[in-house]
Gaussian input, Z-matrix of N, CA and C with variables (Angstrom, degrees):
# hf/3-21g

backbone

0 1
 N
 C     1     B1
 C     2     B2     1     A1
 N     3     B3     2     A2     1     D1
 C     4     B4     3     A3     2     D2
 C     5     B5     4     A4     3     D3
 N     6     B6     5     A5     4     D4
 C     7     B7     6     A6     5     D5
 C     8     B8     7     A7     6     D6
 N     9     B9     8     A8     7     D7
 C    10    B10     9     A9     8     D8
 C    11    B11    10    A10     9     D9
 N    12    B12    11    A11    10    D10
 C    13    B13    12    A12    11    D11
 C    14    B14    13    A13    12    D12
 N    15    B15    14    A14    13    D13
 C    16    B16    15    A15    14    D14
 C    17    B17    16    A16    15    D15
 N    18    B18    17    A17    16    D16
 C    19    B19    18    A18    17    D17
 C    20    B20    19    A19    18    D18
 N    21    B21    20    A20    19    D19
 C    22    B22    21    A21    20    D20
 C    23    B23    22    A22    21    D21
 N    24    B24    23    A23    22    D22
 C    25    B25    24    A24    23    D23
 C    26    B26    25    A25    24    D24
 N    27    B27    26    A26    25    D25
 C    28    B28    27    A27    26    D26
 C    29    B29    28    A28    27    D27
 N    30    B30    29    A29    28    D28
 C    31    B31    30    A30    29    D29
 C    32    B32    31    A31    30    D30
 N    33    B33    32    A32    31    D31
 C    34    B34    33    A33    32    D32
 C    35    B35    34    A34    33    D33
 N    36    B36    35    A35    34    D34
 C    37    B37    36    A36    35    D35
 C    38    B38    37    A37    36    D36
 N    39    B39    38    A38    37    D37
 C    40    B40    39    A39    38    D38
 C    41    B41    40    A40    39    D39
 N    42    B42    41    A41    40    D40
 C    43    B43    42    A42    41    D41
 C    44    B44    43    A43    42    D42
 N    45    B45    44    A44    43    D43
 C    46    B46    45    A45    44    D44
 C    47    B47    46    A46    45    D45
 N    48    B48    47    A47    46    D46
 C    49    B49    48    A48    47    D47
 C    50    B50    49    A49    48    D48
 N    51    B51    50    A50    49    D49
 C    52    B52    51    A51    50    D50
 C    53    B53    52    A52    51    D51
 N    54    B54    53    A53    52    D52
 C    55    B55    54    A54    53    D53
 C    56    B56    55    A55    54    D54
 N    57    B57    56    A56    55    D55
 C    58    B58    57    A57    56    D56
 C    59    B59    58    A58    57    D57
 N    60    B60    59    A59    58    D58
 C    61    B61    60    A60    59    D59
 C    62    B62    61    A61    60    D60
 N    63    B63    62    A62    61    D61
 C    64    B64    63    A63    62    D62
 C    65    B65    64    A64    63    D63
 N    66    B66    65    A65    64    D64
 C    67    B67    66    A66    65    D65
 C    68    B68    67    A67    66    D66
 N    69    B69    68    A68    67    D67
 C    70    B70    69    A69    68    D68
 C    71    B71    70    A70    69    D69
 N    72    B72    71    A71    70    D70
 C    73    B73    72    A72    71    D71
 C    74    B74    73    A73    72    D72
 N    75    B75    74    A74    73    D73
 C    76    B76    75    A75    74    D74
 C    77    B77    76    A76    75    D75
 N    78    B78    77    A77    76    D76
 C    79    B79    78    A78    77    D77
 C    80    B80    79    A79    78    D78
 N    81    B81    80    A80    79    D79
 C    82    B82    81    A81    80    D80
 C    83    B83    82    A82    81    D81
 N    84    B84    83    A83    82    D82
 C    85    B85    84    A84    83    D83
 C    86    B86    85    A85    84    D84
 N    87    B87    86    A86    85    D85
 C    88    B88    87    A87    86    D86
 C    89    B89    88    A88    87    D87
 N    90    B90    89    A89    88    D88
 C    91    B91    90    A90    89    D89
 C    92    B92    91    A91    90    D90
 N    93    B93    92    A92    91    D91
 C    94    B94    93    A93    92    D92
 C    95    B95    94    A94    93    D93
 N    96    B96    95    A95    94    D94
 C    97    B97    96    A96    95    D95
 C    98    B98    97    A97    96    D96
 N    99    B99    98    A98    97    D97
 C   100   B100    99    A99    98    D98
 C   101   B101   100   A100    99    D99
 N   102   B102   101   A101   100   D100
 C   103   B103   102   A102   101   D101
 C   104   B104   103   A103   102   D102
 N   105   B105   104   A104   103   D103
 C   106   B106   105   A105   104   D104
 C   107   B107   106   A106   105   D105
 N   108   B108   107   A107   106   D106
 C   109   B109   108   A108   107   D107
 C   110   B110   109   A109   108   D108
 N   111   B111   110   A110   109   D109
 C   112   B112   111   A111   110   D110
 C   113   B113   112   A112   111   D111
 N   114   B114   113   A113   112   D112
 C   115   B115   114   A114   113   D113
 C   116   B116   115   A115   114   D114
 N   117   B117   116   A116   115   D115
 C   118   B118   117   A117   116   D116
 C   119   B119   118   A118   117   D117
 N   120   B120   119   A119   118   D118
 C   121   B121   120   A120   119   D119
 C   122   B122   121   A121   120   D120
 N   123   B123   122   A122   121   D121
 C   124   B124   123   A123   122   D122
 C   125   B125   124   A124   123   D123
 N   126   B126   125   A125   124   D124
 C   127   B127   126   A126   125   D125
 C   128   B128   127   A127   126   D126
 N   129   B129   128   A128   127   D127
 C   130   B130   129   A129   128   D128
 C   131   B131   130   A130   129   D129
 N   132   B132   131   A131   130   D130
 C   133   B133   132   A132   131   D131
 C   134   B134   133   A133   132   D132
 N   135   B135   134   A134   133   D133
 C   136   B136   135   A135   134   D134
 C   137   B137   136   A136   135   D135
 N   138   B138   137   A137   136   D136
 C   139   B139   138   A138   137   D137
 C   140   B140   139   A139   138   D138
 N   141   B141   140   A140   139   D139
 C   142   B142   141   A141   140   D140
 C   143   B143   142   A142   141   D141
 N   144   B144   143   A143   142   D142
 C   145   B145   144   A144   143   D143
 C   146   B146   145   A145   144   D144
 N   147   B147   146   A146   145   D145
 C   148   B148   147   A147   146   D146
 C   149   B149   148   A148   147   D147
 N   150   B150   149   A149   148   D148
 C   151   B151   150   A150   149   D149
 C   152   B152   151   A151   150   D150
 N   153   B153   152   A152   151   D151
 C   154   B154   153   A153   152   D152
 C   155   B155   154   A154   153   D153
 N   156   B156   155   A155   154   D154
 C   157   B157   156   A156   155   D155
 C   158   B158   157   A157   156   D156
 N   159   B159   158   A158   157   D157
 C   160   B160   159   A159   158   D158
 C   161   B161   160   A160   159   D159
 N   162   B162   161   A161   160   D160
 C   163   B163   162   A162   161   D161
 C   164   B164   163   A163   162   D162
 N   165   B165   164   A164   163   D163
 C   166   B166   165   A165   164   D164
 C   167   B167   166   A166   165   D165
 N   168   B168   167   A167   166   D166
 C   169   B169   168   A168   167   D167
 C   170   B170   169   A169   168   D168
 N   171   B171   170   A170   169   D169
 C   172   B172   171   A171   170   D170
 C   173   B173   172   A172   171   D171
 N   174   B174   173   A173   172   D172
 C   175   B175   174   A174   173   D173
 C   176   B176   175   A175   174   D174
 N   177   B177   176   A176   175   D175
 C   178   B178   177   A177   176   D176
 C   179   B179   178   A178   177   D177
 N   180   B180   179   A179   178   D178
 C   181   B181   180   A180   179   D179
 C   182   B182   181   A181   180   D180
 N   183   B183   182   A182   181   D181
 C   184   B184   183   A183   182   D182
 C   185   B185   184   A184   183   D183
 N   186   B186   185   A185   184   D184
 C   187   B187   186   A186   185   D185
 C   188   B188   187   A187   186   D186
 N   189   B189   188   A188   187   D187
 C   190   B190   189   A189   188   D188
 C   191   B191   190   A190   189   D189
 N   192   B192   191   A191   190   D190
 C   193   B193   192   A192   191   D191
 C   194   B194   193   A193   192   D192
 N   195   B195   194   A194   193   D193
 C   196   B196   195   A195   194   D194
 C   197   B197   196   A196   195   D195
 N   198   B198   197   A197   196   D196
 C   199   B199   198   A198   197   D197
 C   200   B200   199   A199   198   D198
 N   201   B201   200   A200   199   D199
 C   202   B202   201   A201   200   D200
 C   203   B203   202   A202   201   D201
 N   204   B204   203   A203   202   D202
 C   205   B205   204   A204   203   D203
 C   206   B206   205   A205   204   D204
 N   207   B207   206   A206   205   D205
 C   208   B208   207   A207   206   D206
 C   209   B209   208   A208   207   D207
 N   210   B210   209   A209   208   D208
 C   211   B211   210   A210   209   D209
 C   212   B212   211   A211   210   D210
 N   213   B213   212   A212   211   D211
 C   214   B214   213   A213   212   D212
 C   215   B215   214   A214   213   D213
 N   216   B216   215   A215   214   D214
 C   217   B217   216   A216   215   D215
 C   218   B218   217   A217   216   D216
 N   219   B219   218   A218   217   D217
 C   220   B220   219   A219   218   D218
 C   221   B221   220   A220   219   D219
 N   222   B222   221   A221   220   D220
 C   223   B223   222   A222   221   D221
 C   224   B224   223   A223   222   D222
 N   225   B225   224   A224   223   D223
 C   226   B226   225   A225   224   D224
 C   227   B227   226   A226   225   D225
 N   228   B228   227   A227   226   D226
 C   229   B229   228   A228   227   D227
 C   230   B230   229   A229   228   D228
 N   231   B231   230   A230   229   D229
 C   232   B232   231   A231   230   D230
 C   233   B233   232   A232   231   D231
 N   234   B234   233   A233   232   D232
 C   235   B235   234   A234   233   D233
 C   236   B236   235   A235   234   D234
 N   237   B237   236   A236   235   D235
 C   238   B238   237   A237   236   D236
 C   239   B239   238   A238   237   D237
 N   240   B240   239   A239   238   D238
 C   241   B241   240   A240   239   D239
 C   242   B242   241   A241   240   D240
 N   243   B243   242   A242   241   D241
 C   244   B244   243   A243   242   D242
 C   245   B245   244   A244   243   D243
 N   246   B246   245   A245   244   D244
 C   247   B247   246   A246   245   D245
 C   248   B248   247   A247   246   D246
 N   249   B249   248   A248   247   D247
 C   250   B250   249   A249   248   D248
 C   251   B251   250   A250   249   D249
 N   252   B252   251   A251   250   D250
 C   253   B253   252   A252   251   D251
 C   254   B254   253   A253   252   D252
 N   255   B255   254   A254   253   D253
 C   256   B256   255   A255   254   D254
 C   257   B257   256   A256   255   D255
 N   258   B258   257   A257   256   D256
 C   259   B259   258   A258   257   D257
 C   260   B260   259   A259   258   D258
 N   261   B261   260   A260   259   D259
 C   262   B262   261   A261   260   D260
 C   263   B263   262   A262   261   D261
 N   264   B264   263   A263   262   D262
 C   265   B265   264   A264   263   D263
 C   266   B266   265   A265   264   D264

   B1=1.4502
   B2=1.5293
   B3=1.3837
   B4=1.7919
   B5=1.4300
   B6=1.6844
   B7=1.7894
   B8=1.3753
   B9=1.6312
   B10=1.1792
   B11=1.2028
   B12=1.2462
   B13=1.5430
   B14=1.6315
   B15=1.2128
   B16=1.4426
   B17=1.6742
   B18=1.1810
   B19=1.3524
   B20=1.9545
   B21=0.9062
   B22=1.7813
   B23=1.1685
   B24=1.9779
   B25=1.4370
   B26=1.7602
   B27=1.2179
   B28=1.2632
   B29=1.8092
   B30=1.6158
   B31=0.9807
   B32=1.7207
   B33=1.5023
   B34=0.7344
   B35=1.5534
   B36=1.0606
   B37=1.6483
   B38=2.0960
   B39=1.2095
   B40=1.4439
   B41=1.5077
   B42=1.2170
   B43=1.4705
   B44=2.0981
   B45=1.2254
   B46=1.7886
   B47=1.6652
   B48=1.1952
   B49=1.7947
   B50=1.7207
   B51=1.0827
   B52=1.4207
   B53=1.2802
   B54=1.3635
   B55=1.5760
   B56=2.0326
   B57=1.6463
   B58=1.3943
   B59=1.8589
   B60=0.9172
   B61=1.8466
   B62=1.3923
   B63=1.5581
   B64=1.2307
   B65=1.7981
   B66=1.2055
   B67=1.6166
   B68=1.6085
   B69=1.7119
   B70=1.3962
   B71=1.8768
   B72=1.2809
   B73=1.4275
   B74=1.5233
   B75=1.3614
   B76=1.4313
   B77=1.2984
   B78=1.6426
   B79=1.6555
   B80=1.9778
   B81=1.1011
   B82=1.2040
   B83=1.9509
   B84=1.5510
   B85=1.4241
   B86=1.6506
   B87=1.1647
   B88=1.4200
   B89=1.4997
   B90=1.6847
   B91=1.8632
   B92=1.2627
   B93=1.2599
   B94=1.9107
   B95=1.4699
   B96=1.1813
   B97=1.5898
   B98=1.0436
   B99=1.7821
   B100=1.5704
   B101=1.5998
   B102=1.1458
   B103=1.9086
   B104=2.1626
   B105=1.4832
   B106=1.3563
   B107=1.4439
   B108=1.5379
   B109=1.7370
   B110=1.5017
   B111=1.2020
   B112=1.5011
   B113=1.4393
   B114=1.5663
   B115=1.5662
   B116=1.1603
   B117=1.5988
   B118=1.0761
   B119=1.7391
   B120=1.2134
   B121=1.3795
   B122=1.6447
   B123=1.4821
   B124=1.4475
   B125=1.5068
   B126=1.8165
   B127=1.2086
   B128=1.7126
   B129=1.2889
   B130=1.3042
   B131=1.2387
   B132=1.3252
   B133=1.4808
   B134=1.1129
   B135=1.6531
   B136=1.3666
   B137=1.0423
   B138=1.4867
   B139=1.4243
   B140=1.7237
   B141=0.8169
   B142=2.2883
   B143=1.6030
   B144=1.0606
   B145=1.7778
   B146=1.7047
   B147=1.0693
   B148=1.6862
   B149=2.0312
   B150=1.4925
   B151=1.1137
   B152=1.4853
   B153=1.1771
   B154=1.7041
   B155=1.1896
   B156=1.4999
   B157=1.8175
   B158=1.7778
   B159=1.3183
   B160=1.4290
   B161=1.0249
   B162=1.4553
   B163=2.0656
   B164=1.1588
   B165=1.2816
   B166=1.6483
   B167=1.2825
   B168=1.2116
   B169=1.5251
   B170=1.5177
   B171=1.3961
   B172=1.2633
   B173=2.3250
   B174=1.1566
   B175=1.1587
   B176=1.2399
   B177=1.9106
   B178=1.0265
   B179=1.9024
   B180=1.8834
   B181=1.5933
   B182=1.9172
   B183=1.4498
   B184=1.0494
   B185=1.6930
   B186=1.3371
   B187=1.4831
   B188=1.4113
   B189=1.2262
   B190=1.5921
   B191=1.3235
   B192=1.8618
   B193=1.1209
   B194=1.6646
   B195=1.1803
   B196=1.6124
   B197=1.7718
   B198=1.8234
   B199=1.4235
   B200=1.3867
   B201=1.7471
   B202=1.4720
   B203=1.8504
   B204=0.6565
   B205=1.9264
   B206=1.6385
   B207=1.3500
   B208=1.5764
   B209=1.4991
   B210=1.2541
   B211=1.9457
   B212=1.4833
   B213=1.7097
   B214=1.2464
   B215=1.8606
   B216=1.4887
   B217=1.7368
   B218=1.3627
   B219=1.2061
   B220=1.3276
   B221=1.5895
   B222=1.3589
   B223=1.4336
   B224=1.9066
   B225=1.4824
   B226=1.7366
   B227=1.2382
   B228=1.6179
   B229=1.3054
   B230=1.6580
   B231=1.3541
   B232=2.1638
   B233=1.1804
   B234=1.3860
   B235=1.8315
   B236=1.5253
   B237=1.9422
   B238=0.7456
   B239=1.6472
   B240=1.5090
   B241=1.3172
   B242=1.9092
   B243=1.6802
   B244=1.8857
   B245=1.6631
   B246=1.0235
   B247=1.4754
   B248=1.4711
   B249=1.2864
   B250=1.6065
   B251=1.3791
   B252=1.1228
   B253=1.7079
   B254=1.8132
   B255=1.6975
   B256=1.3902
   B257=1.2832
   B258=1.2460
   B259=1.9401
   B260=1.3590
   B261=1.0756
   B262=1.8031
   B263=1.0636
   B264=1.5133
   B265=1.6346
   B266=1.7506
   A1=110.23
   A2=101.13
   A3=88.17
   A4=147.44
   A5=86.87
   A6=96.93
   A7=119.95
   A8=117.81
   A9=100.61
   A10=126.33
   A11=131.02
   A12=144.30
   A13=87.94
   A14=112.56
   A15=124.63
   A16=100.85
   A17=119.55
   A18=128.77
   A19=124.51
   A20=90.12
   A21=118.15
   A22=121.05
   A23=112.15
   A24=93.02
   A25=107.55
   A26=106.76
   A27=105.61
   A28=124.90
   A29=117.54
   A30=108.75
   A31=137.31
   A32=123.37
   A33=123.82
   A34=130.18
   A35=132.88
   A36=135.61
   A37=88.88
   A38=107.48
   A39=126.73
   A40=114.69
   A41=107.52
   A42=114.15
   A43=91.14
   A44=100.32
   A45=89.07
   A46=106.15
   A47=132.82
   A48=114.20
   A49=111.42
   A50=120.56
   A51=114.63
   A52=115.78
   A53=110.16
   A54=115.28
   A55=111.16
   A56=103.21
   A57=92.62
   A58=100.11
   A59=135.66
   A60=119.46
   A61=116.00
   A62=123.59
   A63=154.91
   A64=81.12
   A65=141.25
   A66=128.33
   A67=82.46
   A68=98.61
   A69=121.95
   A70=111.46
   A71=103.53
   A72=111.19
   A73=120.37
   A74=124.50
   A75=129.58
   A76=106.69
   A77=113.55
   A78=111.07
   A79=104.70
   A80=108.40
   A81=100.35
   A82=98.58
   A83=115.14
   A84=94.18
   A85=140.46
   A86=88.77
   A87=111.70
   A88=138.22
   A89=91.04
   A90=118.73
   A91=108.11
   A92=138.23
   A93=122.29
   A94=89.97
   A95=150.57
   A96=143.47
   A97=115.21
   A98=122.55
   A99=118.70
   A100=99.65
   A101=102.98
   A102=100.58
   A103=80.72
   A104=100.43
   A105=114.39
   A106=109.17
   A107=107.87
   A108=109.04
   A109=113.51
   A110=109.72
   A111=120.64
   A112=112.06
   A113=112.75
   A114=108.52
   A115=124.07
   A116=125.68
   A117=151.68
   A118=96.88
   A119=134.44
   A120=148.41
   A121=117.00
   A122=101.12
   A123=110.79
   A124=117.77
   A125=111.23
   A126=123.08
   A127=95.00
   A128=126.60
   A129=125.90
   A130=92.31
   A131=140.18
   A132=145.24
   A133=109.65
   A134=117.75
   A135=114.97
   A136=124.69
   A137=133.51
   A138=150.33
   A139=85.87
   A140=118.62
   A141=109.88
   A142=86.84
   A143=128.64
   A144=114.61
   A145=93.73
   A146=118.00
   A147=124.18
   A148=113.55
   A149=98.22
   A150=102.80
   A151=126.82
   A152=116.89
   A153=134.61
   A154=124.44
   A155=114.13
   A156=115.16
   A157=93.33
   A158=136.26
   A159=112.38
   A160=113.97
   A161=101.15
   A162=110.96
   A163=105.83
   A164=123.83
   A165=118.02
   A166=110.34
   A167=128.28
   A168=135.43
   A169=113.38
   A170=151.23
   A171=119.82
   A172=81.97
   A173=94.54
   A174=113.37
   A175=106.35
   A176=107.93
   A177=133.67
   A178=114.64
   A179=91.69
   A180=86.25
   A181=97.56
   A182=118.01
   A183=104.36
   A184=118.22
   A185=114.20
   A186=144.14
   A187=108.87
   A188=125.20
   A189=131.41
   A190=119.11
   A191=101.94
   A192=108.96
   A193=100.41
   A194=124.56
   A195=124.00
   A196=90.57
   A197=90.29
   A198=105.63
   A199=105.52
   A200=85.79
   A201=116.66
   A202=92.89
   A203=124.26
   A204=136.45
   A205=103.97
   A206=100.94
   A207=118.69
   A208=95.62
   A209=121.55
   A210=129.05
   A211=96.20
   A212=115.81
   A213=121.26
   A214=109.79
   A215=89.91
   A216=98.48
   A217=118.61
   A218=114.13
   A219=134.86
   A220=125.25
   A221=119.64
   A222=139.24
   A223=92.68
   A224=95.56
   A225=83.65
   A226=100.57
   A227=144.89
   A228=141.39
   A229=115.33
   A230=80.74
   A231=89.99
   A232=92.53
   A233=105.16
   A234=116.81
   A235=103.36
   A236=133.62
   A237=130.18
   A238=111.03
   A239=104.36
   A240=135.53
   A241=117.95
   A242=77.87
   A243=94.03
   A244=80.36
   A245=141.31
   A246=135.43
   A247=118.26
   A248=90.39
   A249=92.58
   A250=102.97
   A251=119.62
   A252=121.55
   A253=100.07
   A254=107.48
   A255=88.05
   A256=136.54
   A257=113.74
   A258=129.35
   A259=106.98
   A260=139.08
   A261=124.87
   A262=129.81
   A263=121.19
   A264=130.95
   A265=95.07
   D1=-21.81
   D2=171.11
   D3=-103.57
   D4=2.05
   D5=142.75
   D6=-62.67
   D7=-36.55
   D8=-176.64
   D9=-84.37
   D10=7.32
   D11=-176.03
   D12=-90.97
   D13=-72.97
   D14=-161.67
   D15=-48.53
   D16=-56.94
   D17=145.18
   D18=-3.71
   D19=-74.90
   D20=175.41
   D21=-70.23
   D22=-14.28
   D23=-173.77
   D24=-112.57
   D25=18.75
   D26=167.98
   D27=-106.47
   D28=111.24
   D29=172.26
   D30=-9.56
   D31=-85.08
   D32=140.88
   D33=10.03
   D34=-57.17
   D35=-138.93
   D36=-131.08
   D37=-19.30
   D38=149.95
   D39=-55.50
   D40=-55.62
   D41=-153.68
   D42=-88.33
   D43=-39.11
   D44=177.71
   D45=-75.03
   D46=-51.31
   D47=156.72
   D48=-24.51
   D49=-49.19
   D50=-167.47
   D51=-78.87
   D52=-29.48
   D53=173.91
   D54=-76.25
   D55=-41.29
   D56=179.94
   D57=-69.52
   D58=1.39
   D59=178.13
   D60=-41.13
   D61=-45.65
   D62=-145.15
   D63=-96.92
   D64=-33.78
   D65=157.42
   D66=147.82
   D67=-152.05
   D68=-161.99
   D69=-69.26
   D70=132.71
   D71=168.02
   D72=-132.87
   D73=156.98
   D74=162.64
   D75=-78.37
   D76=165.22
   D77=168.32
   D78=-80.58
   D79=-10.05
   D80=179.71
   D81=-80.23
   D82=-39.55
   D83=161.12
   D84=-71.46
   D85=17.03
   D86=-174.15
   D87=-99.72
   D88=-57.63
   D89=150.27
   D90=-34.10
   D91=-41.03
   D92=-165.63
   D93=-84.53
   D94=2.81
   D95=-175.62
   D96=-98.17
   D97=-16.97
   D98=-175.57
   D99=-127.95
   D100=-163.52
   D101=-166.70
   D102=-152.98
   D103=50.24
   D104=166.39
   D105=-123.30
   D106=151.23
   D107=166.04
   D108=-49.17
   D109=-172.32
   D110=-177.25
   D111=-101.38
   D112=-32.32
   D113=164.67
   D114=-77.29
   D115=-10.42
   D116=-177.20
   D117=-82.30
   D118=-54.92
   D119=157.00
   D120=-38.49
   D121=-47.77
   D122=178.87
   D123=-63.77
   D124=-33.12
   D125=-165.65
   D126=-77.51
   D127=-45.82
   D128=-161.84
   D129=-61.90
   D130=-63.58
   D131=-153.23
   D132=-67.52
   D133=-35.29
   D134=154.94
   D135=-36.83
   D136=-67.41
   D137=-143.75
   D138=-91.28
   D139=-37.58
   D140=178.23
   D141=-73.14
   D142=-44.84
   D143=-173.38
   D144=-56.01
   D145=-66.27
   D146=-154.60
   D147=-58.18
   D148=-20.18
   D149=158.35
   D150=-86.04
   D151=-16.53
   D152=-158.34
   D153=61.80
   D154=26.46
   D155=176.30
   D156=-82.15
   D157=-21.70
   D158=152.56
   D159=-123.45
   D160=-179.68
   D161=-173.68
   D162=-134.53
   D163=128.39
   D164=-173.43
   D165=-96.44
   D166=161.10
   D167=174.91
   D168=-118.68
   D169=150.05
   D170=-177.98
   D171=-132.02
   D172=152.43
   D173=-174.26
   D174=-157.31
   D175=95.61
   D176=-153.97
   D177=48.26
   D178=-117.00
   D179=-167.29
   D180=-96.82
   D181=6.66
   D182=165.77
   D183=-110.73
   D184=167.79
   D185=-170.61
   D186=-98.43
   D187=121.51
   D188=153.27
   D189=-126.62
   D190=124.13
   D191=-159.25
   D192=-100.20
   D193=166.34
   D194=179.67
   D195=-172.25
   D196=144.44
   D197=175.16
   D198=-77.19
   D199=150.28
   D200=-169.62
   D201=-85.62
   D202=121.38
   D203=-171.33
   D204=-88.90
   D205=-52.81
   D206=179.62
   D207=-44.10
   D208=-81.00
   D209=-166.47
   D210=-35.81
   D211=-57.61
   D212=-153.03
   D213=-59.84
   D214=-32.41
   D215=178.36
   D216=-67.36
   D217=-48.49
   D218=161.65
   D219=-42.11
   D220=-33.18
   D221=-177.10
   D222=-82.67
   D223=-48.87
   D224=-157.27
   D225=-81.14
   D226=-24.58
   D227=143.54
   D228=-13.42
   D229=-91.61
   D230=162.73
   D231=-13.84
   D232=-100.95
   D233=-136.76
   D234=-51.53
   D235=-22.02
   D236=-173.50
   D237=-64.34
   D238=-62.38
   D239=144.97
   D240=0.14
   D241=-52.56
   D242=-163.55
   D243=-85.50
   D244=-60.18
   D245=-176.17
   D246=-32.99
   D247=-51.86
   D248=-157.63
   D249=-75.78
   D250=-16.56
   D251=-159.37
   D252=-98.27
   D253=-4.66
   D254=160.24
   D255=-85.77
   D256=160.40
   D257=168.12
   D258=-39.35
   D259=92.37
   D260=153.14
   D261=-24.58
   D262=-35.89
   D263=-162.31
   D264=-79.30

């Protein structure tokens, strides 16, 4: 669970979850959305792989990345979970 926090709390790696919603992308469809390097790009997508909020596909020498739905369901369970199970007072 704490890849996926660590995961989640960087802008950045926010903003590529929000762009894959719409389905599968390359980082080359990706790169024109931030005003970051490309290894800098590589590292974020890394760190969403290492949590499993995405899943890559490789088709040939390129990569398509798409959110992992499963983690995301799983997260909002939790936190629902984590809500409900608090103290009111």
């Amino acid at each position: 669970m704490n890849h996926l926090f660590k995961a989640l709390s960087d802008p950045t790696r926010r903003r590529i979850l929000d762009l894959l919603k719409d389905g599968e992308m390359t980082p080359g469809d990706l790169y024109p959305h931030f005003d970051i390097s490309k290894p800098s790009l590589s590292h974020h997508l890394s760190l969403l792989k290492q949590a499993e909020l995405v899943v890559v596909r490789r088709d040939g020498k390129q990569l398509f990345y798409r959110l992992n739905t499963t983690v995301l369901q799983d997260l909002m369970s939790w936190t629902l979970d984590f809500l409900s199970s608090e103290d009111p007072t």
